[in-house]
N, C-alpha and C positions, 0 to 999 in steps of 0.2 A: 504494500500500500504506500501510497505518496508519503511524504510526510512532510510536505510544505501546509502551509496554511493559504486560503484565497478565497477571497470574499466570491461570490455568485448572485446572481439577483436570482435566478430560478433553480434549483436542485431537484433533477428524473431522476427517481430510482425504478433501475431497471434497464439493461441493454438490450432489452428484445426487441421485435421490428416496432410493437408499439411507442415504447420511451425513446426509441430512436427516434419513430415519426416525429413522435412530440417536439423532442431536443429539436428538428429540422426547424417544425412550425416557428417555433418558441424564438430559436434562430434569426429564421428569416424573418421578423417582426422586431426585431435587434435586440432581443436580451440577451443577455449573458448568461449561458446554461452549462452549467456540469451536470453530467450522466453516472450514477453511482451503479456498479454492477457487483453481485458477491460473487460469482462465476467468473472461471480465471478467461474467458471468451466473451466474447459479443455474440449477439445474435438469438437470444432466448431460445422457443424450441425447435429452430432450424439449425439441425447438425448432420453432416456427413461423419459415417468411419469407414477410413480406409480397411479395406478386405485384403488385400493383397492383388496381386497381377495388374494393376494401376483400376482396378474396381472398386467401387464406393458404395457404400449400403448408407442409405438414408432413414436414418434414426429416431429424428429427434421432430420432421418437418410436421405441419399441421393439413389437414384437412381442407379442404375452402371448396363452399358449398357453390351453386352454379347462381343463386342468388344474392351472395354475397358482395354486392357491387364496387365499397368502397372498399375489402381487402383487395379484391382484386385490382381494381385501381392504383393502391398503392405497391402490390406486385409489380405491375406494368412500370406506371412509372422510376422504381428500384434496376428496373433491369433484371430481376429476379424468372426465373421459368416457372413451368407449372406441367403439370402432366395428368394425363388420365388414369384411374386408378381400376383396377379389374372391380368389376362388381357386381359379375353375375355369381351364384349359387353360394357359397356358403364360403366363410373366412374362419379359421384357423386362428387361436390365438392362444398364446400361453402366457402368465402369468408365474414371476415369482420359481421361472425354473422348471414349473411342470403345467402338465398341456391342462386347460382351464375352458376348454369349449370349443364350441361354434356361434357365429350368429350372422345374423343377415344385414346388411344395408350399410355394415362399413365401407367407409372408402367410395360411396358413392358421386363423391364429389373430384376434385385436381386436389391433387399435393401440390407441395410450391417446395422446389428443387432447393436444397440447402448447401449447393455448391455456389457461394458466396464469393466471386474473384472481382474484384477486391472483397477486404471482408467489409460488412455492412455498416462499420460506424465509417467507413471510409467515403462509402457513396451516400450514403447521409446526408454529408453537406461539409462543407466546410465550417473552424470556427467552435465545433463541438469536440469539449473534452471528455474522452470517456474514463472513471476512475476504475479498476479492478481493485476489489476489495478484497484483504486477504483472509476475512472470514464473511459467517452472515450474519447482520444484523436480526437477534431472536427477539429483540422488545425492546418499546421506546426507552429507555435505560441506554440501553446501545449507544441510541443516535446522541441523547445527552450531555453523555462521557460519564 
């Protein structure tokens, strides 16, 4: 964690695509915004892990329904992709190590590709600082000192 001190007019906790957005807005309206993350990464729940043989298994992406207008707008505008997800007959899911069922209707929607080049505080905008936290804040005590 940093360990300077620096005044802010606005404080996002959170680097996901949301608190990014915000930091952008917040941004381009001329505040001054630092970005607090406890995760050693940007990007909340868009993650790739490498697999080996230069393959990537997408992990961590979300969902996004065909009605969902404004994520997808801000997909589009990010430069981010999106794909179509299988979704006929039944999905497979395991939980916690051991297989946990079946059900119907996941994945009915686009993933949004969590291959990130740059990564996502970068295409953000300019001007935004994002902090990595070296742990998580568990309760306002925390934030207090």
């Amino acid at each position: 964690m940093p360990s300077e001190a620096r005044e802010t007019e606005v404080v996002v906790v959170g680097a996901g695509l949301a608190g990014l957005a915000a930091a952008r807005e917040l941004r381009r309206s001329g505040r001054d915004v630092i970005v607090l993350e406890a995760r050693d990464r940007v990007g909340g729940r868009t993650l790739n892990e490498p697999i080996g043989d230069g393959k990537v298994l997408e992990i961590g992406a979300q969902w996004v329904g065909p009605t969902q207008d404004r994520i997808l707008g801000l997909i589009d505008e990010l430069g981010l992709e999106t794909f179509p997800t299988h979704a006929a007959g039944a999905s497979i899911f395991e939980r916690r190590g051991r297989g946990a069922g079946r059900t119907r209707g996941v994945g009915a929607g686009r993933r949004v590709s969590a291959g990130l080049h740059p990564p996502p505080a970068r295409r953000i905008g300019p001007g935004i600082r994002v902090l990595l936290l070296d742990r998580h804040w568990t309760d306002a005590r925390d934030v207090r000192g």
